[in-house]
N, C-alpha and C positions, 0 to 999 in steps of 0.2 A: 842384551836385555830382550830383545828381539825374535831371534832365533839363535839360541846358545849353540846346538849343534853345526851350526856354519863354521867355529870356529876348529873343528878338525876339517876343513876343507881350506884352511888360512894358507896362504902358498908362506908370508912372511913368517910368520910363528911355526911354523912347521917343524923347526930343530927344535923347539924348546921342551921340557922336561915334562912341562904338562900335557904336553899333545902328549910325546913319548909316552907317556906312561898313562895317559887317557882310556881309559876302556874303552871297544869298541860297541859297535850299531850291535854287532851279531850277538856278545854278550847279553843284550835284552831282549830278542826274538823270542814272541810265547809259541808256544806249539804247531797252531797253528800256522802261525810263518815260520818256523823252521821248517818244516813240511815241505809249503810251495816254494820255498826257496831252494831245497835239496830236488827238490822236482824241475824246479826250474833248470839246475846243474845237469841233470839227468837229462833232459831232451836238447839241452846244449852240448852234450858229449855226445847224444845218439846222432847228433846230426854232425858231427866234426865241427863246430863252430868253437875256435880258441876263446877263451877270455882268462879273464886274472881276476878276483876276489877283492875289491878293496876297501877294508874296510873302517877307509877314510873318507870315503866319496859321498856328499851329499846335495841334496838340489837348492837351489834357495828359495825353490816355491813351497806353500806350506798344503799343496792340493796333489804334493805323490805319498802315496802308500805302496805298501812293499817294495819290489826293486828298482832302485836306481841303475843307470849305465850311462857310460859316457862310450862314443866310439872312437877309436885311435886310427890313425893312418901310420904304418910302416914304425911301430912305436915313438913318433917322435912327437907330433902333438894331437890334441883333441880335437875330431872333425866335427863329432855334433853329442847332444847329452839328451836325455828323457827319460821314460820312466813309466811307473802306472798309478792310473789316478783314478778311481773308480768314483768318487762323488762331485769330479769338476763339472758333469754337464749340469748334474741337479742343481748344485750351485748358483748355477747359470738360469736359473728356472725354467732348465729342461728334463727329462723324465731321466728316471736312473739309471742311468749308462756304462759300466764298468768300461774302460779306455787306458788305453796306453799309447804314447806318441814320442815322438822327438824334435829338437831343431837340429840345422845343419848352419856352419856357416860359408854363406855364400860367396866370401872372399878365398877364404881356406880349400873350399869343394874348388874351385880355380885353379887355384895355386896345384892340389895334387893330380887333375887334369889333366894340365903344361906342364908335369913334373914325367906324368905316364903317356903323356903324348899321345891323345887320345880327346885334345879340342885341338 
């Protein structure tokens, strides 16, 4: 009731028929975010940076617009997620500040550390 689209990011309902056959995020992109999302692709290939399209991923805050990302380590799990938010500072009753940010977690950045032996 809440936030309905959290529930294509359900790790448990995941196999069910409704996800499966759920429309995706991309499906409703108006023009103008298909744009800067293909734009966005575009300076992520000009600069070699890999990524994967998924168009399950969503945040649970209700203060990102356009793209989400989460970042992986070595494909096995998520090291940290974020996104862009362009009306969280006004929100905040500070001037209008287009922003993009992420978190990491700080147990996990450890672990891949002592993984690459490099703390």
């Amino acid at each position: 009731n809440k936030n309905p689209l959290r529930i294509l990011d359900c790790k448990v309902d995941a196999g069910s028929e409704i996800i499966k056959n759920a429309p995706t995020t991309l499906d409703y992109l108006n023009e103008e975010s298909k744009k800067r999302f293909e734009s966005l692709k575009e300076l992520l290939d000009l600069m070699e940076i890999e990524y994967e399209v998924d168009t399950r991923l969503v945040r649970g805050l209700d203060y990102y617009n356009h793209t989400v990302f989460e970042v992986f380590y070595n494909d096995s799990f998520a090291l940290g997620g974020g996104g862009r938010y362009n009306g969280l500072v006004e929100t905040l009753g500070g001037p209008s500040v287009p922003g993009v940010g992420f978190a990491m977690g700080y147990d996990r950045t450890l672990q891949i550390m002592e993984e690459a032996k490099t703390l």
